[in-house]
PAMI-923117 format. One record per atom (N, C-alpha, C, O): residue number from 1; residue in one letter; atom name; x, y, z. Coordinates in steps of 0.1 Angstrom, whole numbers. Each point is the difference from the previous one (the first is absolute). Example, Ala and Ser with C-alpha at 12.3 -4.5 7.8 and 13.67 -1.06 7.14 Angstrom:
% PAMI-923117
n=1, res=a, atom=N, x=132, y=-57, z=78;
n=1, res=a, atom=CA, x=-9, y=12, z=0;
n=1, res=a, atom=C, x=9, y=12, z=0;
n=1, res=a, atom=O, x=10, y=0, z=7;
n=2, res=s, atom=N, x=-14, y=11, z=-14;
n=2, res=s, atom=CA, x=9, y=11, z=0;
n=2, res=s, atom=C, x=-8, y=11, z=8;
n=2, res=s, atom=O, x=5, y=11, z=1;
END
This chain:
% PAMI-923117
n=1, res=x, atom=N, x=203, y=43, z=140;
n=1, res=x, atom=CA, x=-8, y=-9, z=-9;
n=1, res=x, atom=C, x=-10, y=-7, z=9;
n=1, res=x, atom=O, x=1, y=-6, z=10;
n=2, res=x, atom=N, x=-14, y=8, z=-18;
n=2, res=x, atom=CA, x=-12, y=-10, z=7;
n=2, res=x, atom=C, x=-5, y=-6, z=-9;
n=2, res=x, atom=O, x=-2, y=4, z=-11;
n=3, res=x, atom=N, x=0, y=-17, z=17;
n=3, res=x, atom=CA, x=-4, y=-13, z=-7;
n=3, res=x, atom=C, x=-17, y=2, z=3;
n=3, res=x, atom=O, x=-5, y=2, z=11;
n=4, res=x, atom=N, x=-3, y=-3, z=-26;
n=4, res=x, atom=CA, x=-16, y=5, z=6;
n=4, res=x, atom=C, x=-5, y=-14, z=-7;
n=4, res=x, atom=O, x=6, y=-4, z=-10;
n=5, res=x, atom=N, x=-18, y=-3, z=15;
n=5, res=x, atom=CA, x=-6, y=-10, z=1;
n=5, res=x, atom=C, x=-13, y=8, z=-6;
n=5, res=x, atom=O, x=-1, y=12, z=3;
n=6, res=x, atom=N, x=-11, y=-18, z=-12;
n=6, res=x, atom=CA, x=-8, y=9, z=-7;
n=6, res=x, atom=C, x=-10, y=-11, z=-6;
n=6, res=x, atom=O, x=3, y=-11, z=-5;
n=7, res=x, atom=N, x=-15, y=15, z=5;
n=7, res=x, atom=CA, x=-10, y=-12, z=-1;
n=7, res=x, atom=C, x=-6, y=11, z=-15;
n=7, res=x, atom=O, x=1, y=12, z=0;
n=8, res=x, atom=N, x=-6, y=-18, z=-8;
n=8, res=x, atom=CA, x=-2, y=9, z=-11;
n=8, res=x, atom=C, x=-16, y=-2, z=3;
n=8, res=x, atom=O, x=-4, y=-10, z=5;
n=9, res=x, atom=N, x=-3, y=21, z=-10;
n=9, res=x, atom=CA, x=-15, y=2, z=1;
n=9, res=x, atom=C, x=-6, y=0, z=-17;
n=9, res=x, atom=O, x=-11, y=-6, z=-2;
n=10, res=x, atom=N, x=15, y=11, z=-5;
n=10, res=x, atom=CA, x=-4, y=5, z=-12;
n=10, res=x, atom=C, x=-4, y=-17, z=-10;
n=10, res=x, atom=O, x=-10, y=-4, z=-6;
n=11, res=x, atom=N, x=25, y=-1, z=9;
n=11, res=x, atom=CA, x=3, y=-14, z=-6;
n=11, res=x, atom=C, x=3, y=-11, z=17;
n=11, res=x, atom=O, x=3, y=4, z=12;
n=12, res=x, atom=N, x=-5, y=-12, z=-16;
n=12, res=x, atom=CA, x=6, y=-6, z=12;
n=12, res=x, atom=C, x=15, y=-13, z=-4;
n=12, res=x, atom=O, x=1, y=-11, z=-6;
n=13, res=x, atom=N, x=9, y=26, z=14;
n=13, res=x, atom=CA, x=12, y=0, z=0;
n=13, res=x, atom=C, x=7, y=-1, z=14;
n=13, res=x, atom=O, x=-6, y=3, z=11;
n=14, res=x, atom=N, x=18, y=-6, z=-12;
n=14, res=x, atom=CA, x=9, y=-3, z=15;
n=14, res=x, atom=C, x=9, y=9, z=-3;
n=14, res=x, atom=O, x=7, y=-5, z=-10;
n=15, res=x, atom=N, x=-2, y=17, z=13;
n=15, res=x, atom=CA, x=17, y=6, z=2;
n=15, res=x, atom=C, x=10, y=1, z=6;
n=15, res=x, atom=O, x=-2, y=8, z=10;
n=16, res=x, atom=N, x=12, y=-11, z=-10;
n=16, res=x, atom=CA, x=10, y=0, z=7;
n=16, res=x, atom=C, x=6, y=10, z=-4;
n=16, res=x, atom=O, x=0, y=1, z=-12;
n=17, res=x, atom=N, x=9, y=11, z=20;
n=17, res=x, atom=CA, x=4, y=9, z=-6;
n=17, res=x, atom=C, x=12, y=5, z=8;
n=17, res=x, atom=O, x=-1, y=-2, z=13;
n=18, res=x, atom=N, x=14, y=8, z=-16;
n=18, res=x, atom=CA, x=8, y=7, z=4;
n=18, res=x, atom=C, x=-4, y=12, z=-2;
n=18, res=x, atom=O, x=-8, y=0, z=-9;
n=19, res=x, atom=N, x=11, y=15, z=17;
n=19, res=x, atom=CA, x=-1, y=13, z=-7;
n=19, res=x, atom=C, x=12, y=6, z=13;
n=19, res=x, atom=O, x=4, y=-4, z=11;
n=20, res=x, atom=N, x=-2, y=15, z=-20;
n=20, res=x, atom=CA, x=11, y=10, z=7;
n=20, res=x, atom=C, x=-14, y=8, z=7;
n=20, res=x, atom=O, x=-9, y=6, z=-6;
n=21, res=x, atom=N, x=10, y=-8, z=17;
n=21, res=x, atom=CA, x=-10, y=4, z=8;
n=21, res=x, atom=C, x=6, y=17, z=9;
n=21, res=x, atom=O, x=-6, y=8, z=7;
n=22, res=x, atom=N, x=19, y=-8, z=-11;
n=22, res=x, atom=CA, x=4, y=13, z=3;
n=22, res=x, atom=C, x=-7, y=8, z=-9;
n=22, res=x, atom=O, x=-9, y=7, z=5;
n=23, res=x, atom=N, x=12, y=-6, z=-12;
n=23, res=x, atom=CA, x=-6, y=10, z=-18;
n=23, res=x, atom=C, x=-17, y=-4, z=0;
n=23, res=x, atom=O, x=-9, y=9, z=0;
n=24, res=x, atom=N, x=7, y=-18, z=-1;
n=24, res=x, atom=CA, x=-17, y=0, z=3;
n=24, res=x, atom=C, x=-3, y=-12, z=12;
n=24, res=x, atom=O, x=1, y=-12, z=-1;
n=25, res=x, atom=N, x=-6, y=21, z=12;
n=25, res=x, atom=CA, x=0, y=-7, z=11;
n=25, res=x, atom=C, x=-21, y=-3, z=-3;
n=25, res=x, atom=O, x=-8, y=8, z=-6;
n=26, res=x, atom=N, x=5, y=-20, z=9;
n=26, res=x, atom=CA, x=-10, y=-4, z=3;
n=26, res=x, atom=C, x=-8, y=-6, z=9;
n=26, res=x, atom=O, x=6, y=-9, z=6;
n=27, res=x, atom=N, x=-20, y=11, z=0;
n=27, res=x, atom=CA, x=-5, y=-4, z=12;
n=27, res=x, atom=C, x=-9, y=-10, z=-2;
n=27, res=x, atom=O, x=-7, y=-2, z=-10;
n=28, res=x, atom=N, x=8, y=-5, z=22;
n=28, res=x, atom=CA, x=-9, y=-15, z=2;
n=28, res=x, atom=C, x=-14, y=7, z=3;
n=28, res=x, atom=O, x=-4, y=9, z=8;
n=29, res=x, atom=N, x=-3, y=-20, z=-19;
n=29, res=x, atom=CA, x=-12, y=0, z=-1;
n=29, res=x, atom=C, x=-4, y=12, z=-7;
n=29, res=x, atom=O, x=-12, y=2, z=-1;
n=30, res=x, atom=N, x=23, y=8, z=-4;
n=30, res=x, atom=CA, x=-10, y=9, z=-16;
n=30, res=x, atom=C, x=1, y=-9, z=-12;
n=30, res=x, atom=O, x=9, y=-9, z=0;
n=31, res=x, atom=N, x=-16, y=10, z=-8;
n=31, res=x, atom=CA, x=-2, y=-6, z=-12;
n=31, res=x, atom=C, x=9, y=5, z=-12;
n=31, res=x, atom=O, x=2, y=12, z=3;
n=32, res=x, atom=N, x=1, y=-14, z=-11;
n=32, res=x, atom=CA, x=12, y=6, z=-11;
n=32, res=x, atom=C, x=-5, y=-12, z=-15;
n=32, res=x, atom=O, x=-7, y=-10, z=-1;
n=33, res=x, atom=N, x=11, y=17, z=-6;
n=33, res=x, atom=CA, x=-4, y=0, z=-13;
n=33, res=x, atom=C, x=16, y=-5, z=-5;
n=33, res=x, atom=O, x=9, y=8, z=2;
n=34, res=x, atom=N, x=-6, y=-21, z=-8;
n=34, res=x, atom=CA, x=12, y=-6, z=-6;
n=34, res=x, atom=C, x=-5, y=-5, z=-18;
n=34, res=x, atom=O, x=-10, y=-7, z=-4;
n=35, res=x, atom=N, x=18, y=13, z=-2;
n=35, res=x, atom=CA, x=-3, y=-5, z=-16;
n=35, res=x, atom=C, x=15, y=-6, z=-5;
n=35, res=x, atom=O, x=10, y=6, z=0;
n=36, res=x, atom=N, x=-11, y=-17, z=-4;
n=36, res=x, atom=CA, x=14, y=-1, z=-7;
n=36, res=x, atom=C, x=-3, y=2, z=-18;
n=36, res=x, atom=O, x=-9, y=-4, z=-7;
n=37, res=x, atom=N, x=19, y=9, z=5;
n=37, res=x, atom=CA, x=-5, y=4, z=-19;
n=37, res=x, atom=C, x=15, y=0, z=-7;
n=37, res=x, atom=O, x=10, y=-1, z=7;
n=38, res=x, atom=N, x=-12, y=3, z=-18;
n=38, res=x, atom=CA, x=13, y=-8, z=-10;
n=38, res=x, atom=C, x=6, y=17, z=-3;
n=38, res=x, atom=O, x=11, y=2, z=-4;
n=39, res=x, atom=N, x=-18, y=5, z=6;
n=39, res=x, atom=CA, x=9, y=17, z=-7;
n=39, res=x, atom=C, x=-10, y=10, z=13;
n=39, res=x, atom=O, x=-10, y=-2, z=7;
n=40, res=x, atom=N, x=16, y=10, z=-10;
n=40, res=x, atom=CA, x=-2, y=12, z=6;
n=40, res=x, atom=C, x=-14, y=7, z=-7;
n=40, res=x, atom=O, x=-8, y=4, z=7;
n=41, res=x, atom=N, x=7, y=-3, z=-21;
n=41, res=x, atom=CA, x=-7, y=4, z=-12;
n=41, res=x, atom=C, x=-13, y=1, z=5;
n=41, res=x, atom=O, x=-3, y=-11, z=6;
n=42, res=x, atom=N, x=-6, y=20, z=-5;
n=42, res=x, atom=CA, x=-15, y=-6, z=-1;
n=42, res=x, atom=C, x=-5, y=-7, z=-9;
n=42, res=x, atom=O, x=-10, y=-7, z=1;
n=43, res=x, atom=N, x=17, y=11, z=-13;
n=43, res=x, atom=CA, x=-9, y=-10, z=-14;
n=43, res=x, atom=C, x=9, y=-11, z=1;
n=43, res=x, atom=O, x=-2, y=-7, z=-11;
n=44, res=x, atom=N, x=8, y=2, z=17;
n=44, res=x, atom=CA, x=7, y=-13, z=0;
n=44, res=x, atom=C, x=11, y=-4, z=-8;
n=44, res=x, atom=O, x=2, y=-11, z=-4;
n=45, res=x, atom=N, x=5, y=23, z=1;
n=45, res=x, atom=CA, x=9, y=-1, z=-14;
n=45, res=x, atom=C, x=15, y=-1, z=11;
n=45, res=x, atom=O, x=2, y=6, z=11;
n=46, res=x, atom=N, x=8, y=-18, z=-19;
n=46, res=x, atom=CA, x=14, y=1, z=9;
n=46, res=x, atom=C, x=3, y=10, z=2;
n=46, res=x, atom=O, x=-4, y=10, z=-6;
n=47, res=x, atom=N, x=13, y=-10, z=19;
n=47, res=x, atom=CA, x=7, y=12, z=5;
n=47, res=x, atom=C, x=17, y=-4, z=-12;
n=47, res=x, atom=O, x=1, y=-11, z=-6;
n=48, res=x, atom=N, x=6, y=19, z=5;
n=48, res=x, atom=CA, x=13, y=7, z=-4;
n=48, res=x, atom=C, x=7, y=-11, z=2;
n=48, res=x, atom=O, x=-4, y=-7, z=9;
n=49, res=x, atom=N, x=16, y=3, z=-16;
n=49, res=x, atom=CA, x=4, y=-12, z=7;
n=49, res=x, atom=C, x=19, y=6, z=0;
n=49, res=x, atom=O, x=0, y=9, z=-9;
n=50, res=x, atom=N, x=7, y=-10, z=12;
n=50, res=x, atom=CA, x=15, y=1, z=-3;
n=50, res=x, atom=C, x=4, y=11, z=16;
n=50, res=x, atom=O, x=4, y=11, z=-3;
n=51, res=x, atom=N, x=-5, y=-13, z=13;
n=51, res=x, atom=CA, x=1, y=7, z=11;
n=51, res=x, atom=C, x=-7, y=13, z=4;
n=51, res=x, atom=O, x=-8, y=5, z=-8;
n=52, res=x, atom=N, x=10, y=1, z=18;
n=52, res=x, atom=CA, x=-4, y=6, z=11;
n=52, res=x, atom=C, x=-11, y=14, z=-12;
n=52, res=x, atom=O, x=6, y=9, z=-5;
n=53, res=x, atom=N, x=-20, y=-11, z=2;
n=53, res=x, atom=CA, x=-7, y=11, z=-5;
n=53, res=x, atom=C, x=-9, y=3, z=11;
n=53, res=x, atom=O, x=-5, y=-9, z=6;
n=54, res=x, atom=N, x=2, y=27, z=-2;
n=54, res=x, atom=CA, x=-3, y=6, z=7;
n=54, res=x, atom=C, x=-20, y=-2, z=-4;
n=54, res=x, atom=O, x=-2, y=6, z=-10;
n=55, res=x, atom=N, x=-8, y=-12, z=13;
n=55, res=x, atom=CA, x=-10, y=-1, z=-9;
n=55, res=x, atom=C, x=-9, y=14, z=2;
n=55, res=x, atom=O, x=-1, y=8, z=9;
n=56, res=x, atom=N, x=-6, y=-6, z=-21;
n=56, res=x, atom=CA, x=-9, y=10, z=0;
n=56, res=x, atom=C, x=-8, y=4, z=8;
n=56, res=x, atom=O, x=2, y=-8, z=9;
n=57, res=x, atom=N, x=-9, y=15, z=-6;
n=57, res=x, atom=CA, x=-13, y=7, z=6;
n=57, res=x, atom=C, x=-13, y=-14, z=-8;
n=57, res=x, atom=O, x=0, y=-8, z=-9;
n=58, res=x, atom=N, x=-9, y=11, z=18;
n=58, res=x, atom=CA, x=-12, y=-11, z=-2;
n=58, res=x, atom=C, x=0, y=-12, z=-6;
n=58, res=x, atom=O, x=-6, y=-4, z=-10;
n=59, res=x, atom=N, x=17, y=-6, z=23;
n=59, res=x, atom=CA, x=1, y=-10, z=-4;
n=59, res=x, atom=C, x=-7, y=-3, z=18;
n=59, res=x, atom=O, x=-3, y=8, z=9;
n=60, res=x, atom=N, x=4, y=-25, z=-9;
n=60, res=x, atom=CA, x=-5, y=-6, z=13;
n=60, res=x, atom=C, x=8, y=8, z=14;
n=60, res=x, atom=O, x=-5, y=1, z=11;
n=61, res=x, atom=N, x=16, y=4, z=-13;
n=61, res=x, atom=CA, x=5, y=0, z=10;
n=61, res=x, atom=C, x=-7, y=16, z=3;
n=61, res=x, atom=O, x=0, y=3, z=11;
n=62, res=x, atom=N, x=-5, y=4, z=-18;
n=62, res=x, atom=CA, x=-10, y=12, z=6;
n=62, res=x, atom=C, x=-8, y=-6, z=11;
n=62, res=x, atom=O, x=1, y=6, z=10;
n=63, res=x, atom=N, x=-10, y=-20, z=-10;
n=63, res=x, atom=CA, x=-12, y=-3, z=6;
n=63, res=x, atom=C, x=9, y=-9, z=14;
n=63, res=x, atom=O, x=-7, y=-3, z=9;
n=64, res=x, atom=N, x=17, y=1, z=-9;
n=64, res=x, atom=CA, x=5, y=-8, z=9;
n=64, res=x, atom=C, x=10, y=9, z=9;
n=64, res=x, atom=O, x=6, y=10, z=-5;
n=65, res=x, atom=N, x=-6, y=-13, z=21;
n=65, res=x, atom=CA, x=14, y=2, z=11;
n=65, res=x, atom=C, x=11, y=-7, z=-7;
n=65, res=x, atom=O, x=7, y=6, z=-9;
n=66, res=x, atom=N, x=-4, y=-20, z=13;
n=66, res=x, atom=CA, x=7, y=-5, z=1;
n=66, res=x, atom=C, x=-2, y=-10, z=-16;
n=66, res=x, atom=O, x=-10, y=-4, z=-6;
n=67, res=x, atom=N, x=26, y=2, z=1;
n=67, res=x, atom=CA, x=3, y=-5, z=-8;
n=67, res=x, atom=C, x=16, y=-11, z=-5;
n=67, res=x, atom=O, x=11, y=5, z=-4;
n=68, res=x, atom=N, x=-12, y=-18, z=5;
n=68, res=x, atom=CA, x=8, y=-6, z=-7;
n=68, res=x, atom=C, x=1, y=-8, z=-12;
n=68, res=x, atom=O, x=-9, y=-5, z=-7;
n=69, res=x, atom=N, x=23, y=3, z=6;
n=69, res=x, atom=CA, x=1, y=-8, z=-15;
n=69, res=x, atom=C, x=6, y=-13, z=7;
n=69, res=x, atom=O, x=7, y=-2, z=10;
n=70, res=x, atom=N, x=-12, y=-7, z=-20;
n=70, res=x, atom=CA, x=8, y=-12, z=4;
n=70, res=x, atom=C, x=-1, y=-12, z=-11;
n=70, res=x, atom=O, x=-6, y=0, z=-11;
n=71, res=x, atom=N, x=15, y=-9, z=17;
n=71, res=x, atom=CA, x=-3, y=-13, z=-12;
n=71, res=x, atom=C, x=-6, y=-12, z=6;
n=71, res=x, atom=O, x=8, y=-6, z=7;
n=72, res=x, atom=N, x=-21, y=0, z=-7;
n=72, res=x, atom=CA, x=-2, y=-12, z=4;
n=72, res=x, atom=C, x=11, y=-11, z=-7;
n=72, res=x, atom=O, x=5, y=1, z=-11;
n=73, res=x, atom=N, x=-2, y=-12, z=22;
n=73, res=x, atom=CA, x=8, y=-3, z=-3;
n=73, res=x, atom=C, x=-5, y=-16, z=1;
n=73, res=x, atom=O, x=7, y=-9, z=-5;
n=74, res=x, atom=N, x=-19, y=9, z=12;
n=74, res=x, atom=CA, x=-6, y=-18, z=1;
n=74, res=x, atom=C, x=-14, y=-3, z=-1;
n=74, res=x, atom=O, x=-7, y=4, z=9;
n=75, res=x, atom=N, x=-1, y=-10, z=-20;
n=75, res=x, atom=CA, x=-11, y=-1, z=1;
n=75, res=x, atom=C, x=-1, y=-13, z=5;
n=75, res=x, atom=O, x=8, y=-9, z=-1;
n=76, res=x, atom=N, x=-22, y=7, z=10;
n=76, res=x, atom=CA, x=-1, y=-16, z=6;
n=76, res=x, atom=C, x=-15, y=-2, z=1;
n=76, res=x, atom=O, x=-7, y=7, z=6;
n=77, res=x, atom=N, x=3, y=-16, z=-12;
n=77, res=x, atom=CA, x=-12, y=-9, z=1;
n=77, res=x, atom=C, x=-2, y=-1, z=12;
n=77, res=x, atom=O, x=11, y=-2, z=5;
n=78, res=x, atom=N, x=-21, y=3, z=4;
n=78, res=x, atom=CA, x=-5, y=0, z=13;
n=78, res=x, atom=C, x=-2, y=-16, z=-1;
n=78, res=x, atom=O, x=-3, y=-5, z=-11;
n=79, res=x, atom=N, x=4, y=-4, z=20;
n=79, res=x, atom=CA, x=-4, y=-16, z=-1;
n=79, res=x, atom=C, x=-18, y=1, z=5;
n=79, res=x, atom=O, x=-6, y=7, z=9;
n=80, res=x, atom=N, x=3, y=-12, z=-15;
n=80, res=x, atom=CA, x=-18, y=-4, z=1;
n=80, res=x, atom=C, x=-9, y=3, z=-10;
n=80, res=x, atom=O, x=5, y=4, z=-11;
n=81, res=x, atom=N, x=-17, y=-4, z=13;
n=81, res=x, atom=CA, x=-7, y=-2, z=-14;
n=81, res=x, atom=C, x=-6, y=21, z=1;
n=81, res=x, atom=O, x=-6, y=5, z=-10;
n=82, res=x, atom=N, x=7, y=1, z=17;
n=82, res=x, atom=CA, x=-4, y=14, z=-2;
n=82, res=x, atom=C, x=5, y=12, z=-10;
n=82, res=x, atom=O, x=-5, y=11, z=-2;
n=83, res=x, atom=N, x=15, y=-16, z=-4;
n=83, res=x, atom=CA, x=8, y=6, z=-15;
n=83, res=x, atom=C, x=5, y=13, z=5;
n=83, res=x, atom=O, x=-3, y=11, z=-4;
n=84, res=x, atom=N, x=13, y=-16, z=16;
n=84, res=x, atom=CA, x=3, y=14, z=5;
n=84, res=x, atom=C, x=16, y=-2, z=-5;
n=84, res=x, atom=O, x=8, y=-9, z=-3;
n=85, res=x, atom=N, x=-6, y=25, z=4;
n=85, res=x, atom=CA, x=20, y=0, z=-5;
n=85, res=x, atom=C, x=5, y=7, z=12;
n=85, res=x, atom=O, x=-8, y=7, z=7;
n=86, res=x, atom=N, x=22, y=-9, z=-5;
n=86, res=x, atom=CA, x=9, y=9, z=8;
n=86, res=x, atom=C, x=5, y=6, z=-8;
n=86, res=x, atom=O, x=5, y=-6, z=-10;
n=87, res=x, atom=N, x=-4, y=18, z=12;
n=87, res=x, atom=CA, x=16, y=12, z=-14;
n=87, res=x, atom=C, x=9, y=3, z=15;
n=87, res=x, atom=O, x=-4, y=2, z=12;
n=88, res=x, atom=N, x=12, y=-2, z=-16;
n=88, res=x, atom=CA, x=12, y=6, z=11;
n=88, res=x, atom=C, x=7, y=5, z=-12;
n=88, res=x, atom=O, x=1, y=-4, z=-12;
n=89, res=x, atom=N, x=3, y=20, z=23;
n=89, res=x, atom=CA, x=7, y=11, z=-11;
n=89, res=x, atom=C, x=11, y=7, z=12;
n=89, res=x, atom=O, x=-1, y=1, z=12;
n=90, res=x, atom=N, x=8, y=2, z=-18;
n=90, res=x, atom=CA, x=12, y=9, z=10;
n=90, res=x, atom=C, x=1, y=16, z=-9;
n=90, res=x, atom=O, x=0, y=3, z=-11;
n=91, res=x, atom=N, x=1, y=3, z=22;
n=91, res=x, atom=CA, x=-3, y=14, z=-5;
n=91, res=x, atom=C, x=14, y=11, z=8;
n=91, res=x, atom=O, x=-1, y=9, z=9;
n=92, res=x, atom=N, x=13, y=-16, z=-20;
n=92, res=x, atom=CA, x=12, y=2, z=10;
n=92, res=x, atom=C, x=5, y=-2, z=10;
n=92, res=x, atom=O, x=6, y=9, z=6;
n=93, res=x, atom=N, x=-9, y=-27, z=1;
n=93, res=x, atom=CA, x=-1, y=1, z=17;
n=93, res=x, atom=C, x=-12, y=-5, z=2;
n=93, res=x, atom=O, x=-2, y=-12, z=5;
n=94, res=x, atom=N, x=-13, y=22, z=-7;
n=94, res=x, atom=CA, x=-10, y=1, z=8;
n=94, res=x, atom=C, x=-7, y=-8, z=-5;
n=94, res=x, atom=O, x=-4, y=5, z=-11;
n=95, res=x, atom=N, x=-2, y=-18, z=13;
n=95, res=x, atom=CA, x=-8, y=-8, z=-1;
n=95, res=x, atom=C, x=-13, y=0, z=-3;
n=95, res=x, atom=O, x=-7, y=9, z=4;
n=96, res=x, atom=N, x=2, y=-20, z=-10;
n=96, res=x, atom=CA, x=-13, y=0, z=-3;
n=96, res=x, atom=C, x=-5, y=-14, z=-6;
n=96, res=x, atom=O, x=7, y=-7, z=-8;
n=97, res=x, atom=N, x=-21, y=1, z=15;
n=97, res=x, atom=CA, x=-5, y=-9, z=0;
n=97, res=x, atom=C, x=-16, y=5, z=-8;
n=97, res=x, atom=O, x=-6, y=10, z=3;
n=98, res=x, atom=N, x=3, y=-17, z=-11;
n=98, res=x, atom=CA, x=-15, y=5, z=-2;
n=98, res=x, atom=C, x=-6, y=-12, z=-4;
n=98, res=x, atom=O, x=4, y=-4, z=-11;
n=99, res=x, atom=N, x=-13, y=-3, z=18;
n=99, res=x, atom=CA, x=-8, y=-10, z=-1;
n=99, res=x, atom=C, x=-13, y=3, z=-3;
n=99, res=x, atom=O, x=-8, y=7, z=7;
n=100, res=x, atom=N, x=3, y=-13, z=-23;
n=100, res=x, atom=CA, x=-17, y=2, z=-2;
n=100, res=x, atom=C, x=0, y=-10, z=-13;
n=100, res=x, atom=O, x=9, y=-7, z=-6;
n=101, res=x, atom=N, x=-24, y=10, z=5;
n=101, res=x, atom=CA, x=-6, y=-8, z=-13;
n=101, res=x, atom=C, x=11, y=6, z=-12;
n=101, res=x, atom=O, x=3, y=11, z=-2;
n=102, res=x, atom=N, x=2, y=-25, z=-6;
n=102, res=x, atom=CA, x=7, y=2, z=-12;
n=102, res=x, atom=C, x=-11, y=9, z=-13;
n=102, res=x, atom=O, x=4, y=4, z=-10;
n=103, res=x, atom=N, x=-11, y=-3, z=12;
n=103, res=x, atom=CA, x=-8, y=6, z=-9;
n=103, res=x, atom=C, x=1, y=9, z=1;
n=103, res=x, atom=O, x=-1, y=7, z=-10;
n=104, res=x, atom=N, x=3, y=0, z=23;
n=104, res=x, atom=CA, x=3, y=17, z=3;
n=104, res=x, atom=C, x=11, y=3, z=-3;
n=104, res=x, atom=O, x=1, y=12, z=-3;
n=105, res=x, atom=N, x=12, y=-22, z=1;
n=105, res=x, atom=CA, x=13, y=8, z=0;
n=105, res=x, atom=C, x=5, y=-11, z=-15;
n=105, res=x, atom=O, x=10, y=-7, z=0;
n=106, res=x, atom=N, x=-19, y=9, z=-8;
n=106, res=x, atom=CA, x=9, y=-9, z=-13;
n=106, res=x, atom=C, x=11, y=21, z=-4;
n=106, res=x, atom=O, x=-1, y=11, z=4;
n=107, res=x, atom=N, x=8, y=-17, z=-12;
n=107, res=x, atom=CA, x=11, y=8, z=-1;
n=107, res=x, atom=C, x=10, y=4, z=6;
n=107, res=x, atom=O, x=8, y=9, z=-3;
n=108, res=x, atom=N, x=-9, y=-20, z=16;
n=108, res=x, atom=CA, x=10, y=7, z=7;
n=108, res=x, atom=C, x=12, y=-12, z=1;
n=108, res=x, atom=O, x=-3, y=-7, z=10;
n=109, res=x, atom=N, x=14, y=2, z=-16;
n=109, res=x, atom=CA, x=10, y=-7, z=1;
n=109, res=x, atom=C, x=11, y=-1, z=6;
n=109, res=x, atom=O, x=2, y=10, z=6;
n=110, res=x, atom=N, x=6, y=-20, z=-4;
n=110, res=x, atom=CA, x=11, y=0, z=5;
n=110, res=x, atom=C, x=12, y=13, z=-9;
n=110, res=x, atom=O, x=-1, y=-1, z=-12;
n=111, res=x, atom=N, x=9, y=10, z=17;
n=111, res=x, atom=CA, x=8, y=6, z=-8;
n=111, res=x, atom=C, x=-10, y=14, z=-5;
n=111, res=x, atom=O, x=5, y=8, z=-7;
n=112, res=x, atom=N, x=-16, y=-8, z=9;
n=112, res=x, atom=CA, x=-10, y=13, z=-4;
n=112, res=x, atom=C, x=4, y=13, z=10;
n=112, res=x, atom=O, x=-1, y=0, z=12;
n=113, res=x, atom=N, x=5, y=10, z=-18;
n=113, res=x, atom=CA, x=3, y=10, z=9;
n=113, res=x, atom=C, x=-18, y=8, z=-2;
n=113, res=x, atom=O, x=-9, y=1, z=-8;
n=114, res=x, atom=N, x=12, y=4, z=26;
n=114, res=x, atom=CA, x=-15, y=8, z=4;
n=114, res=x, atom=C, x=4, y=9, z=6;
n=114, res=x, atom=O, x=11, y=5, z=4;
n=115, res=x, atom=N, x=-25, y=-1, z=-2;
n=115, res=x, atom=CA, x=1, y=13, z=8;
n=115, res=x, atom=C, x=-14, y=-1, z=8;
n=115, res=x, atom=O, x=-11, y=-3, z=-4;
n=116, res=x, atom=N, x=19, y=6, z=19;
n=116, res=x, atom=CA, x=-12, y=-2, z=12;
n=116, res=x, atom=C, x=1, y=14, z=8;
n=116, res=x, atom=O, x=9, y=6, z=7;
n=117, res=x, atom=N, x=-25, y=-4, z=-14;
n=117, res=x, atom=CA, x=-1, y=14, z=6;
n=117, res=x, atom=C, x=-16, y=2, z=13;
n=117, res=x, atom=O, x=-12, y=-4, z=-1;
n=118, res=x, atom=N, x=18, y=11, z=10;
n=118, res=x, atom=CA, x=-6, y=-1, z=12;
n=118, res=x, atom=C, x=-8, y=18, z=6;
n=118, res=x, atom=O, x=4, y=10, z=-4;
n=119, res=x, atom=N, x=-15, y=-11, z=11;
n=119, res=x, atom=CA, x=-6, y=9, z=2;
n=119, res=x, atom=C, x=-10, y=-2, z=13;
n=119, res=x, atom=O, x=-1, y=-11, z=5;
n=120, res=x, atom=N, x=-6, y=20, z=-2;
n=120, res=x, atom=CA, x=-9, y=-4, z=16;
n=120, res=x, atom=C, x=-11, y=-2, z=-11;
n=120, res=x, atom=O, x=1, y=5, z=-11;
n=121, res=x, atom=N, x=-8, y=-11, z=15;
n=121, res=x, atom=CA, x=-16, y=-1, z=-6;
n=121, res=x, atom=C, x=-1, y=14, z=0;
n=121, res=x, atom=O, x=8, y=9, z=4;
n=122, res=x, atom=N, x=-23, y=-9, z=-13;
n=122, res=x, atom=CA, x=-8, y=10, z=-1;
n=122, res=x, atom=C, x=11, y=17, z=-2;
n=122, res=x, atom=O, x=-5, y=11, z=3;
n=123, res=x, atom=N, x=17, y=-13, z=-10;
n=123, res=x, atom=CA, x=12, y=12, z=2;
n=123, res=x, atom=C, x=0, y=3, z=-15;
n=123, res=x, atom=O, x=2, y=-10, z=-7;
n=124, res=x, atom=N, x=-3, y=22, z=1;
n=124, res=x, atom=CA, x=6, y=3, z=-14;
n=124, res=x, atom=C, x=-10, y=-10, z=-11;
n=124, res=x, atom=O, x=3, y=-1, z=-12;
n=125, res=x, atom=N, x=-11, y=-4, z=16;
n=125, res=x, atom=CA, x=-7, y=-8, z=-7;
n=125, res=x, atom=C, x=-3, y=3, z=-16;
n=125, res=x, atom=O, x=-6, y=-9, z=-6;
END
């Protein structure tokens, strides 16, 4: 397991991240592409709910390496006037911190199950 620290470019974001670095090992200083999203679906429709379903052909996980599920489990108001949130999510064990502007992450709650899916930049785009 490696704990990766991650400055976001796109949005300006902070990550804190656990990953099974055996199964997708990653190198300091390439760039990677992290999305967190509520289903797998490209049209954004729930995933299956009542246990373990195998998901289709052309959903997110075609465009992505690496992939977990998890439940945030704490949302936190950042203290100061810049309207920033903390989400901490566990992803069986593997941790996760994601600090940014609440405007970028409205829908994402305490008890919200996600899915954080990971890739090198510029890969499968």
């Amino acid at each position: 397991v490696s704990r990766l620290e991650c400055i976001g470019e796109s949005f300006e974001m902070d990550l804190t991240l656990d990953i099974n670095s055996e199964i997708y090992p990653v190198e300091v200083n390439k760039k990677y592409t992290v999305v967190i999203a509520s289903t797998l679906n490209v049209d954004g429709s729930p995933m299956p709910t009542g246990g373990y379903v195998t998901p289709p052909k052309g959903t997110l996980l075609d465009k992505y390496d690496y992939v977990m599920y998890g439940k945030v489990f704490k949302v936190v108001p950042d203290k100061g006037i810049n309207m920033k949130v903390l989400i901490y999510a566990s992803f069986g064990g593997l941790l996760m911190c994601l600090k940014g502007d609440q405007r970028n992450l409205k829908g994402i709650d305490a008890d919200s199950r996600i899915y954080l899916l990971m890739r090198q930049a510029n890969s499968k785009s």
